[in-house]
N, C-alpha and C positions, 0 to 999 in steps of 0.2 A: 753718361751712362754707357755701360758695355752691355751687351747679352755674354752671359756665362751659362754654358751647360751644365749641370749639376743633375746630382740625384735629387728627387723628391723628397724631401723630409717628410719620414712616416713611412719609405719604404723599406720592405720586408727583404731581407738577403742573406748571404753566406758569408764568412769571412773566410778565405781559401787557407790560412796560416793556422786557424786554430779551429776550423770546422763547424763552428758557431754559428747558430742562426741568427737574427736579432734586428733591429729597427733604427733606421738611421734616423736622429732625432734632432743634430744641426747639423749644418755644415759651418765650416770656419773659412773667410778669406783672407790670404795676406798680403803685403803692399806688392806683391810680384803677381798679383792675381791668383795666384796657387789657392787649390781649394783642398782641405781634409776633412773628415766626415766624422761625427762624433756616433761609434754604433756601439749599439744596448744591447748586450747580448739579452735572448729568450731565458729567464728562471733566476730565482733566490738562490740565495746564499743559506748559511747553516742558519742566520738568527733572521729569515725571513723577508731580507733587507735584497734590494735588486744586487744583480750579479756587478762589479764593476765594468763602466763603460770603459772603450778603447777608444785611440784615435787614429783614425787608417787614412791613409791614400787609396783614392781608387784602383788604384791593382789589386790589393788584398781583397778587394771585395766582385762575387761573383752577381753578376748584371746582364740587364736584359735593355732593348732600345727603348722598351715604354715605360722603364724605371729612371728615364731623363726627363726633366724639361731646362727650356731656358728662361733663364731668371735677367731683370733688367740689375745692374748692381750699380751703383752710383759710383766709380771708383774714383772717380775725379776727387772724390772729400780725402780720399787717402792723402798723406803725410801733408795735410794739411789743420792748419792749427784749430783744435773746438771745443766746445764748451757743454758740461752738462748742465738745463739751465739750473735743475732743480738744488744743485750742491754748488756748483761754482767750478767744479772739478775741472780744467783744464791742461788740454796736452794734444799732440798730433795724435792723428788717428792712423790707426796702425792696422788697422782689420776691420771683418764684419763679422758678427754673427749672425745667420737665418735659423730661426728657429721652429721646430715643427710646425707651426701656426702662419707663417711668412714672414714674422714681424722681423723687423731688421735692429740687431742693436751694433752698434758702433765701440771698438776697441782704444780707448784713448790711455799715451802712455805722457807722463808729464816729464816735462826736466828736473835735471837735477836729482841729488840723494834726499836722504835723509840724514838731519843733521846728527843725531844720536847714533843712528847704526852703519852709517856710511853707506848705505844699501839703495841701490836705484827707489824712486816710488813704483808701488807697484801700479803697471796698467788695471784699468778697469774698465767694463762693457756698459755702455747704458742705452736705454730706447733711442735710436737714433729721430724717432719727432720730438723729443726732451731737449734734443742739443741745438746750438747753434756755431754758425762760426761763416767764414766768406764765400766757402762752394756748397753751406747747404743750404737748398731752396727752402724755404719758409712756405710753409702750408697753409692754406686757408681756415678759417674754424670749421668749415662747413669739410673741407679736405681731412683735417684733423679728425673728425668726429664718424667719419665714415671711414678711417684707416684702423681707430681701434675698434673701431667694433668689427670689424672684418680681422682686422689682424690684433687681439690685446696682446699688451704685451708679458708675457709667461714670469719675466726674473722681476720680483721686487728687490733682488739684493743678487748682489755678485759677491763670488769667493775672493778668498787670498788670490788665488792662482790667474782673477781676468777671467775666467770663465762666469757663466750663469748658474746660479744657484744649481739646476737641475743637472749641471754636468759635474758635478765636484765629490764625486763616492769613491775619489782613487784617490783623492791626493794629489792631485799632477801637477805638477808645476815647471812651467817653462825655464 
């Protein structure tokens, strides 16, 4: 585990580039520990639909010392090999997501293309207590049972793009 400073998911700020106010709603880690904030900007669009999220680095965004805390992050699972258990999906893990709620999901990107489109497979994020693999600690049931309900976890389904359902109103794709 490392402690990582982060913003709070759920907090309220400015983005200094485009003057937006809005709510940061994950943050993203990569295998360099790097962290980028997925922020919502405040209001709808013409057909009612939320305005498109951004993905910022902390510089873009204006901050305060009680808009941190530190987060335990397991990074040791990074670029190591795991398994979702519910699908079979396996591949290193390549990231985190924390999502407004705490829950942690896990970035997994698998070998190899696709044999039809030549095209890498794509990563996908799933509950990291769904997965298994040799650096992640196995949870108790009685540990299990009191992480979701404290922490559920928000994405039944992840995008094309590896993100959580709840982040994908832009299209982005890595």
């Amino acid at each position: 585990m490392k402690k990582i400073r982060t913003l709070k998911p759920g907090t309220v700020c400015r983005d200094k580039a485009t003057e937006l106010d809005g709510t940061i709603t994950h943050w993203l880690c990569n295998m360099g520990h790097g962290i980028e904030y997925i922020f919502q900007p405040k209001g709808l669009n013409e057909f009612g639909q939320p305005l498109p999220w951004i993905r910022l680095e902390l510089e873009r965004l204006e901050t305060t010392d009680d808009m941190f805390e530190e987060v335990d992050v397991p990074v040791e699972i990074l670029a190591s090999q795991v398994t979702d258990n519910a699908s079979g999906f396996t591949g290193m893990a390549v990231g985190f997501v924390r999502h407004i709620n705490g829950c942690f999901h896990v970035a997994i990107q698998p070998k190899g293309v696709l044999e039809k489109t030549k095209t890498p497979v794509k990563r996908l994020d799933f509950d990291l207590r769904q997965c298994s693999g040799e650096m992640i600690t196995k949870m108790t049931e009685e540990e299990l049972a009191a992480s979701k309900l404290s922490r559920p976890s928000p994405a039944g389904c992840v995008t094309d793009d590896g993100l959580p359902s709840s982040c994908s109103n832009t299209g982005f794709s890595e």
